[in-house]
N, C-alpha and C positions, 0 to 999 in steps of 0.2 A: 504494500500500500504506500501510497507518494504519502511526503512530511507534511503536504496540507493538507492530507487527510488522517494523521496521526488520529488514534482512538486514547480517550484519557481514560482512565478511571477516574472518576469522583467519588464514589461512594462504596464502603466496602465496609463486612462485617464479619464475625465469626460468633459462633454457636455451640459450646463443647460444653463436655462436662464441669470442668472448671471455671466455668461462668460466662458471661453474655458480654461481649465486646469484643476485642481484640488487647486492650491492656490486661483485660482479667485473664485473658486465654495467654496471652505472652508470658504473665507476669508467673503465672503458674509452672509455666515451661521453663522459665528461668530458671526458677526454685527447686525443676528435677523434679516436679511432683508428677505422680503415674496416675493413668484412670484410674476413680474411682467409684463407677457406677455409671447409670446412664443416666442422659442430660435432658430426655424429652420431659421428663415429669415436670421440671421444675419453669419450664417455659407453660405450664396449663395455666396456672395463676394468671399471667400476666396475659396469655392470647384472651379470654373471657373478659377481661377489662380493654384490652387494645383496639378487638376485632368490631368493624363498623355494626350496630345494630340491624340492620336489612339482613347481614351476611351470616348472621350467628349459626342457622339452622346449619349451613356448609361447613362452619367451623365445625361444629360437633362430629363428622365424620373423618376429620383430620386422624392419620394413623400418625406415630412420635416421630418420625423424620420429616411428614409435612407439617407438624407443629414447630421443629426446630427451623425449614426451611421457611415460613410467615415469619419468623420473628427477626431472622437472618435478611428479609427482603425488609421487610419494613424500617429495620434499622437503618442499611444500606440506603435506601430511597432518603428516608428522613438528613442520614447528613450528605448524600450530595444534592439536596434541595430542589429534586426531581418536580415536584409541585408548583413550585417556582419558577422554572423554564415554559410553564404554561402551553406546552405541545397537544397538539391532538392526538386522543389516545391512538388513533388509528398509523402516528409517528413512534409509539413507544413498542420497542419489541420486548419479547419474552423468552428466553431461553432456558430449561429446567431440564435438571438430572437428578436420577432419585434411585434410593433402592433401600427396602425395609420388610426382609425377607422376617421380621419377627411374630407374625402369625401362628411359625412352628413351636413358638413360645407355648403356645397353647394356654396364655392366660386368659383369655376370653372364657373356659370351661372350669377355672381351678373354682370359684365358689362353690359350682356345682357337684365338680367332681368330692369336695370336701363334706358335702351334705351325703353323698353317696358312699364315703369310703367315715365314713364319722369321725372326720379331720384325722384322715389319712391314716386312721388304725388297723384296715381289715379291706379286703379287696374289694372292689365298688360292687354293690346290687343292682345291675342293669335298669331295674323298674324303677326304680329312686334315683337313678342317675338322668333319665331319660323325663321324669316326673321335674326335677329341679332343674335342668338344662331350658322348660320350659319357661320358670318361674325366675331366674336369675342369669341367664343366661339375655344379653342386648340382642334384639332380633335381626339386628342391622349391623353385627358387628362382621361380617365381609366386606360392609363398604370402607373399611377402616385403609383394608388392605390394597385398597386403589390410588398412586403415587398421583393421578391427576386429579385428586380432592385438592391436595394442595394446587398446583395449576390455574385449576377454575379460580376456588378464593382468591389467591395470590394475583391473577388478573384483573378479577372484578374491583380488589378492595383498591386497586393503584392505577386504574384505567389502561393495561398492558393488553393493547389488542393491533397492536401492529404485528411484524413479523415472527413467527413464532416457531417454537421446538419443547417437544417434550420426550426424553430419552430414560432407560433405566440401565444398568448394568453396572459390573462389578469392578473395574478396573479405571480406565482413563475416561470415561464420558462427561467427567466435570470437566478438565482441559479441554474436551474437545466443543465441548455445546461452547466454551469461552470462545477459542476461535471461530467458531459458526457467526457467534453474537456478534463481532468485530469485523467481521467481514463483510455481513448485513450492513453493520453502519459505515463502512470506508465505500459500499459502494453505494449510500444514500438511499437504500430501502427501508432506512430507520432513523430518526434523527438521534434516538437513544435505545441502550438496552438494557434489560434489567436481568441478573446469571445469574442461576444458584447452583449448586451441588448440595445434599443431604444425603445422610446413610443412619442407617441404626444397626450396627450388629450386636448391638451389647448384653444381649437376653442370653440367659444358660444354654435354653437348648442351641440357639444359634451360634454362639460360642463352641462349643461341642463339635456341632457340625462343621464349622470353618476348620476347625483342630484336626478334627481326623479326615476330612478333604485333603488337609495340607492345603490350605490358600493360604496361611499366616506365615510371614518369615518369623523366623525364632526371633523370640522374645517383644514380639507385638499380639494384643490382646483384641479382640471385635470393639468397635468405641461406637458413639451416638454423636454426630459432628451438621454442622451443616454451615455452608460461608454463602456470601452474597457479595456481587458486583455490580457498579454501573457505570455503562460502556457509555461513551458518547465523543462525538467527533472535538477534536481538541480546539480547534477555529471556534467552533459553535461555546464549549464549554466555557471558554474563556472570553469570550464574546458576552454571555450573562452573568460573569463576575464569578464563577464555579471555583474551585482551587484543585486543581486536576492531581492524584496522588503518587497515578504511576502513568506509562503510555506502554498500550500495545504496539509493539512495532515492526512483530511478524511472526505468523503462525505455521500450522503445516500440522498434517493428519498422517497417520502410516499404520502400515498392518506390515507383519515379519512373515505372514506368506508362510512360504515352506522355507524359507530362509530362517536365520537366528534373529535374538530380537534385538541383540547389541545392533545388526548391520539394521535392520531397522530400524531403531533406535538415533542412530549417527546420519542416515537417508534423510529421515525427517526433521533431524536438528538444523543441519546441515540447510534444508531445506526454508527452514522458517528463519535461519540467518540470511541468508539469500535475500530474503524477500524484506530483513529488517536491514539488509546494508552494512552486515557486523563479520565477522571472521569466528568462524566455532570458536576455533585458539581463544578467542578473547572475551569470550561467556568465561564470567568469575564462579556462579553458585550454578550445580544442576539438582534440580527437585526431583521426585517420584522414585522410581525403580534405580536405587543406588547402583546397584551391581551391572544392571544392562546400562547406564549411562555412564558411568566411570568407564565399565570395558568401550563406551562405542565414542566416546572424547579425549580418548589414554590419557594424558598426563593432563593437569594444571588444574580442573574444575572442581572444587567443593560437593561433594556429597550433602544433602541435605536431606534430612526423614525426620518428619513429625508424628510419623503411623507412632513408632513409639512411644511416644508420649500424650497421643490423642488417644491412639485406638485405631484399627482398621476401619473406616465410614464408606469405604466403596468414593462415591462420587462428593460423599461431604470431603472428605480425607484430600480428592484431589483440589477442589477451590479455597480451601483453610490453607494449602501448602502453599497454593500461589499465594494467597492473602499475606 
């Protein structure tokens, strides 16, 4: 993308266990402290108080990563004073990644199952199980498990109906919806964009699961994360007085194929340097998959992993890192 169509950031947030900002979440990283639980609960309080009155009934379908990811956007929009550039919603895009496999939690059934097993002393009696499943059991709680609950709310409560994307998966789909969103706006199909990533892996049995999959590198645990961005062309932001945080200044997408992911890895870096006018060599810090990115930049560039200290969040984990 040309320098006059440089994309800034103006507004950006994070969402983790260690508290709601990005000073609380740094501050805690500083200090070496490890997860310690999940982060969705503690965002209920304040969504029920934030969330516009028209929109309440949607909120209550919100499963915990699209609760982390409303509070992650909301903040985001608020300090880059998205409101205030006074754009037609039909100018603001949207771009969302999600993933909140905690369903296998199977907390939705523990009251019940506890009435059936008489707080878990004796194996459950099917007709008492299936008799309370009725009576204590939310009849709607499937729809918890739909990542565009958040979506909808999150576009209706901030008028996000321009350009849009809505993505799930387990790896890089927060980086990549980022550069999607950036690229929308360098070529003026959006005059701004509003990015999140969320994840929740934080629940037992989900934990569990990730374990014996083997998706965890040693000594990273499933975390509850979610970050927020907004994109918007640098001319423009700085034109309404914005204070632009960081600039997008080149992207780039790749898949390792039947090839390895380091050469993937260094294709795509390689690629989004290109495109930002830099030399790999001269990239100081590399985020994400240490080990494929040290192998595919050899010598000079910083490792950086926050998994450790957050948690695994899938697609939260990727836009906290950029954050």
């Amino acid at each position: 993308m040309s320098p006059a169509r440089a994309i800034a950031i103006t507004g950006l947030d994070v969402v983790a266990w260690p508290g709601h900002g990005v000073d609380a979440v740094w501050s805690a990283l500083a200090a070496g402290r490890r997860p310690q639980g999940p982060a969705a609960t503690v965002v209920e309080p304040w969504l029920r108080h934030a969330v516009p009155a028209e929109l309440e009934s949607q909120a209550k379908f919100l499963n915990g990563a699209s609760q982390l990811a409303a509070h992650a956007v909301a903040t985001a929009v608020l300090a880059a004073r998205l409101a205030d550039a006074d754009l037609p919603d039909d100018r603001k895009g949207f771009f969302a990644a999600q993933v909140d496999p905690t369903v296998i939690d199977f907390a939705a059934y523990r009251a019940a199952m506890a009435d059936a097993t008489d707080g878990f002393t004796r194996p459950p009696d099917l007709e008492q199980l299936n008799a309370a499943s009725v009576r204590k059991m939310n009849p709607f709680y499937l729809l918890e498990t739909l990542n565009n609950n958040a979506f909808s709310l999150v576009s209706a409560w901030h008028g996000l109906r321009g350009a849009n994307t809505s993505v799930s998966g387990w790896r890089t789909p927060g980086l990549t919806i980022v550069g999607a969103a950036a690229r929308v706006v360098a070529r003026r199909e959006a005059s701004a964009a509003v990015v999140y990533g969320a994840g929740r892996n934080g629940g037992p049995v989900v934990a569990m699961e990730l374990t014996r999959l083997r998706l965890l590198p040693d000594g990273v645990v499933g975390g509850d994360a979610a970050a927020a961005l907004v994109l918007e062309a640098l001319d423009d932001a700085t034109a309404r007085g914005a204070s632009p945080i960081a600039l997008v200044c080149g992207s780039a997408t790749g898949s390792a194929g039947r090839g390895t992911l380091a050469a993937a890895v260094r294709a795509t870096a390689q690629a989004a340097c290109a495109e930002a006018g830099v030399e790999l060599a001269a990239i100081g810090t590399v985020h994400g998959d240490v080990a494929a990115t040290l192998e595919a930049v050899d010598a000079g560039a910083r490792g950086r992993r926050l998994r450790p200290a957050l948690g695994e969040a899938g697609p939260g984990s990727d836009v906290a890192d950029l954050v």
